[in-house]
N, C-alpha and C positions, 0 to 999 in steps of 0.2 A: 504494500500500500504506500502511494507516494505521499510523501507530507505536504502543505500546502504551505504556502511563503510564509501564513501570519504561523503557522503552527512550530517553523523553523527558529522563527526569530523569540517566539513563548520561551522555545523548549533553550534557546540560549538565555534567556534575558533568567528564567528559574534553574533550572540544571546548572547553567553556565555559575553559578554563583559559589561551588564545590570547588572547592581546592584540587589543580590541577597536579594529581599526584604526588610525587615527592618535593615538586618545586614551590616555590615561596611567593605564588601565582593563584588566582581561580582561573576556570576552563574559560570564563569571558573574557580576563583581564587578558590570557592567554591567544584567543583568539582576536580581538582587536589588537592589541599588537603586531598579532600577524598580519594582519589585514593591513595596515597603519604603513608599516616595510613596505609589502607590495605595493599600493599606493604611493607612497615617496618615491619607487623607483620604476614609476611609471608602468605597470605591469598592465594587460587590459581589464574590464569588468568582470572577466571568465576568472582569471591569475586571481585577482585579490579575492574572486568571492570564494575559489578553492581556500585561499591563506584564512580565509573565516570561518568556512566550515569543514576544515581537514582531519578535526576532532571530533566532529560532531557525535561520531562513531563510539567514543570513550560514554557522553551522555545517555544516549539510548542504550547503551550496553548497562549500565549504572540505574537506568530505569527499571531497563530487563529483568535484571538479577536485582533489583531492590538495595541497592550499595549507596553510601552517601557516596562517596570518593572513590575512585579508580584502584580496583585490586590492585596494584603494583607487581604481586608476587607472582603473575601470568600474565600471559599478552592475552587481550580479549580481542585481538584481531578487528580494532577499531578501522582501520581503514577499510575494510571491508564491510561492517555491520551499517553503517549511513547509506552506501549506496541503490539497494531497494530503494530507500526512504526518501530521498534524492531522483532518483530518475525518474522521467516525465517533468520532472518541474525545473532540472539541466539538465545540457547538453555532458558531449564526451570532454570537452574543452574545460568543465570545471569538474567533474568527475573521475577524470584521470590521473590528474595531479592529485590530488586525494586520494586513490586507492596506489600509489606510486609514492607518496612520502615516505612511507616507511622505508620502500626498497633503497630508494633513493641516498637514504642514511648508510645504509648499506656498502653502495655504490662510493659514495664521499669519503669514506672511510679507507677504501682500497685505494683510487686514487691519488688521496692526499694525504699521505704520511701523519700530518699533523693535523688532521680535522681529530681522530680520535681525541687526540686531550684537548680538544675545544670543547668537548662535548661537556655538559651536566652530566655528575655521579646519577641523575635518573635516568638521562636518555644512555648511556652506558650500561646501564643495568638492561634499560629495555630493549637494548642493542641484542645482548646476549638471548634475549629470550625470541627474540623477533629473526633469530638465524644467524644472526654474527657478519662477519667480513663478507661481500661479497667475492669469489672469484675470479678469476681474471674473463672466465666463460660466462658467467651470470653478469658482470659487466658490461662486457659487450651484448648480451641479449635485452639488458633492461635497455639501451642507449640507444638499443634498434626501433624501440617502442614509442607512437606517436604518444607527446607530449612527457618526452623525458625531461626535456631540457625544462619546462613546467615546473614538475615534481621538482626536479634538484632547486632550481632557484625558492620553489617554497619550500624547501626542506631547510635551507638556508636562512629564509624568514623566519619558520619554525624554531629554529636553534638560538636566534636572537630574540624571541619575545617571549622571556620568562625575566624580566625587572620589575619588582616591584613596586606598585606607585606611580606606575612612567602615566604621565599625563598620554593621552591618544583620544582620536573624535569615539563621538559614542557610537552605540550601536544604530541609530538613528540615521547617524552620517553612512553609515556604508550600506543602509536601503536602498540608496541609489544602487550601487552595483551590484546586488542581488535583486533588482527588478530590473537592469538592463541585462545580464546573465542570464534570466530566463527563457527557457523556448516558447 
């Protein structure tokens, strides 16, 4: 069943209010931020509404199972759990990059020596549990995939919006690009 935009934006404005796992962040504070990245570096309507709902996955899973906060000690396979919920009301353009963050980590990892100790002790944690280093073969097959280059740049965003406090527009301001994002 797809969700409908106002039902998107509910389930961030109350879910979103949960402490975004081990970081010193909520899933909204989280996800504006992300969003906030994209937008600064000119990403289009598709890119930043992926960087705002790339977690969304983490929420619904937390509804699911009745959890305040994000098991940490398993991967719930968030980037995969939004997408039902999501299609029909996006395209592949913002749905890709979302079910491709995770890999993505993956991927930044092999080719860049030192993204590893960039990373937060959580997304290090959730590295391990989400399959670890990518390969040098699973590299190149994630890179073959339309909107790789997507994913990595919000995975990028992702890594950088967990500050606590950081001023950023509300959720309010980026309705524009979740109603220009729409099919």
């Amino acid at each position: 069943m797809s969700l409908t935009l106002s039902q998107v934006t509910d389930l961030l404005q109350t879910r979103g209010q949960n402490q975004y796992g081990m970081e010193a962040v909520s899933q909204l504070e989280h996800a504006l931020q992300c969003a906030d990245l994209a937008e600064k570096a000119g990403e289009t309507a598709e890119t930043i509404t992926a960087a705002l709902l790339h977690d969304l996955g983490h929420m619904l899973a937390a509804e699911r199972e009745g959890l305040a906060d994000i098991d940490t000690r398993k991967d719930d396979l968030h980037q995969f759990i939004a997408l039902p919920f999501l299609r029909g009301l996006f395209n592949e353009a913002v749905l890709e990059p979302i079910r491709m963050h995770v890999d993505a980590k993956r991927y930044l990892c092999l080719i860049e020596p030192s993204y590893w100790g960039e990373l937060s002790p959580a997304s290090k944690h959730s590295l391990e549990q989400q399959g670890g280093i990518f390969t040098e073969p699973e590299a190149q097959a994630f890179m073959q995939q339309p909107f790789a280059g997507e994913a990595v740049r919000l995975r990028r965003y992702d890594d950088l919006a967990k500050t606590p406090l950081k001023i950023v527009p509300s959720l309010a301001h980026f309705g524009y690009y979740l109603k220009q994002a729409c099919v």
